[in-house]
Every structure is written in C-alpha cells, then in structure tokens.
C-alpha positions in Angstrom: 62.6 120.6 102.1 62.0 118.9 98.8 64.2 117.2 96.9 64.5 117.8 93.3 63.6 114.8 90.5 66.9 113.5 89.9 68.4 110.2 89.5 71.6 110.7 91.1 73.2 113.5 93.4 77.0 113.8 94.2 78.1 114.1 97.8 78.3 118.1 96.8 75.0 118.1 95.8 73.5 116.4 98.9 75.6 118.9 100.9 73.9 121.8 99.5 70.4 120.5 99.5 70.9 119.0 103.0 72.8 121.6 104.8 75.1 118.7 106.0 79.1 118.7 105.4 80.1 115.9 103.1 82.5 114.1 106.0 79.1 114.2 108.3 77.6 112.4 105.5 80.1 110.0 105.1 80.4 109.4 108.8 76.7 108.8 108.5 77.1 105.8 105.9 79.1 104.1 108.7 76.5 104.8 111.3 73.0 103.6 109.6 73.4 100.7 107.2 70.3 101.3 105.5 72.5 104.7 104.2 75.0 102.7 101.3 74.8 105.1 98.0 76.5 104.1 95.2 79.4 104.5 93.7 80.7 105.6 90.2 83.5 104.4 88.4 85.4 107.5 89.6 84.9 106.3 93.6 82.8 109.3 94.0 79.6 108.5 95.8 76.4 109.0 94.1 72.9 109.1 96.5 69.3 108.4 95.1 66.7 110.3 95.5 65.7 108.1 98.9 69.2 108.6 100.0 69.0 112.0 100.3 65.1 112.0 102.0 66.8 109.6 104.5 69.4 112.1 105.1 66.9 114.4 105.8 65.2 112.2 107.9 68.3 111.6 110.4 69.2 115.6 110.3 65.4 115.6 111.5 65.9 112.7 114.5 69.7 113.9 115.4 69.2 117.9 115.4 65.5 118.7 115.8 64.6 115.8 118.1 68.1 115.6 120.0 68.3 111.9 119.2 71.8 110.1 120.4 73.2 108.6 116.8 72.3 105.0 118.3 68.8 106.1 118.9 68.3 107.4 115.5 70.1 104.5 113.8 67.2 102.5 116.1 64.2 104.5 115.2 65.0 104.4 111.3 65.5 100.2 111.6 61.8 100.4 113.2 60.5 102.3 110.8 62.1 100.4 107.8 60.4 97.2 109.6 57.3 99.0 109.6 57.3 99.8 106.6 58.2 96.3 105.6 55.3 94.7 107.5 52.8 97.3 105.5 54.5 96.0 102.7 53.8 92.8 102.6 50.6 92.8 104.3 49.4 94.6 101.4 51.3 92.0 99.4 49.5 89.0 101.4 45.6 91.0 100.8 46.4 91.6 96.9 47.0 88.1 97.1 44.0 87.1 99.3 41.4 88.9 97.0 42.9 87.4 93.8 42.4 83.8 95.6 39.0 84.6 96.1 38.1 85.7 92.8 39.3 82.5 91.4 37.3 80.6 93.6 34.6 82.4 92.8 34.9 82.1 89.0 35.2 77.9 89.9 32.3 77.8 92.2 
C-alpha cells in the first residue's frame, strides 16, 4: 500500500491506511522502540510518514509471515543496523574519494 505525501498522520489516520486498530498501534509503540511518533500539544500522537511504512512493515512480519512479536521487534533491529552499516559505508567512500582528489590536486 502507499502511503500518501503527508507530514503528519493522527492515530485515526494510520488506522485507516493501515488496517490496524489504534490500541494495536499503541501496544506496538511499547513493543518496537524504533516505533516513538510524536506528540502534539493536545497528547494526541502524530506518525511520520516512516512511522506509518514501519507499521506496515511489522503488519507484513506479524500477519503475513507469522512472526512472534519478539521475532519481529528482532528482525526490524537487524535491519535498522543494516541499514546503518550501508549508511555509513557510503559515508566512509564519499569520504575516501574526496581524500583522494585532494591528494591528487597536491601531487
């Protein structure tokens, strides 16, 4: 499913475009850390738009792939450290080729 361009959602919102019932979803925020949306001055909880793909995400590991919560909440960890590692290594060659075309530019 895709998510629509938006800043914010409201736990409603996320609801309707995830197909999960808000107390799921705040049970959820206690389950996987990585899961914390904000919240207005109201109290009411407002998700990003990676807040809700992550949503979709565990729906995907808990009901489609009959993951245990703990399981899920372990293969989204690995995959944010993935990520993570991509991140940075990409971070580290960026780095590398602009080293080397200083050097070059002194030699």
């Amino acid at each position: 499913m895709e998510v629509p361009d938006r800043l914010y959602f409201r736990i409603g919102e996320v609801s309707t475009i995830t197909g999960v019932p808000p107390y799921v979803l705040r049970y959820w925020e206690s389950e996987f850390p990585a899961l914390q949306p904000r919240k207005s001055g109201g109290g009411q909880r407002l998700y990003r738009k990676r807040d809700v793909a992550m949503i979709l995400e565990i729906k995907k590991l808990l009901y489609q792939e009959r993951y245990t919560v703990a399981g899920a909440r372990r293969r989204m960890t690995e995959r944010e450290e993935r990520a993570r590692r991509m991140e940075a290594r990409a971070a580290l060659q960026r780095l590398r080729a602009g080293l080397e075309g200083i050097l070059k530019r002194l030699s």
